[in-house]
N, C-alpha and C positions, 0 to 999 in steps of 0.2 A: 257568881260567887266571889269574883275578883273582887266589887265595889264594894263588897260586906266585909270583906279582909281588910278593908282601907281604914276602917274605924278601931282596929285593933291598933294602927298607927297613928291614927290623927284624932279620934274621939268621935262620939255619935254627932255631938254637936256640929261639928266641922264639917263630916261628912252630910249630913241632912243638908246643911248650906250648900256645898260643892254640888248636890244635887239638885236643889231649889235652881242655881245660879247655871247648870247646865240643860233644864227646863225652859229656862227661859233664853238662853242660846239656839232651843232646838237641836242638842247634840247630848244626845242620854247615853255616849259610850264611857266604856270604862276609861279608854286613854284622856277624854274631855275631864271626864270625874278625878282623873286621877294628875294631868295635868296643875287643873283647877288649885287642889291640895298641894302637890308641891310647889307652886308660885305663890301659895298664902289669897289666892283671888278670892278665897271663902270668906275673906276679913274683913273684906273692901265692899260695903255699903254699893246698890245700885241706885242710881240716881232714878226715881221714878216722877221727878218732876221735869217737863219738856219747858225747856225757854224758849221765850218765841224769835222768829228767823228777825234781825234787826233789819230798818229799813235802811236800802239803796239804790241810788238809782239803776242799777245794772240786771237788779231783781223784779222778775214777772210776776204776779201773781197767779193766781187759777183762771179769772175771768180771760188772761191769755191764749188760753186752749180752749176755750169756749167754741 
């Protein structure tokens, strides 16, 4: 009931985000949810594209543990 209170302060919009964005934390509580919204983290785009590890000499690859 907490999380559904949150949208009377923040809007559905916001909240659906704060949720989507605590989903994908793995932390579905209200304090995550409700953190999220008052730091504004529901605004902040996730990056869903990985760049890859730059090469150097100090880094192993996989065929290391082989």
């Amino acid at each position: 009931m907490g999380v559904l209170q949150c949208s009377k302060k923040y809007g559905n919009e916001r909240l659906e985000a704060a949720c989507s964005k605590a989903i994908t934390m793995k932390s579905c509580t209200y304090s995550t949810i409700s953190t999220i919204l008052k730091n504004g983290q529901d605004k902040i785009l996730a990056s869903t594209t990985s760049k890859p590890t730059p090469r150097h000499e100090n880094l192993r690859g996989s065929e290391a543990y082989v």
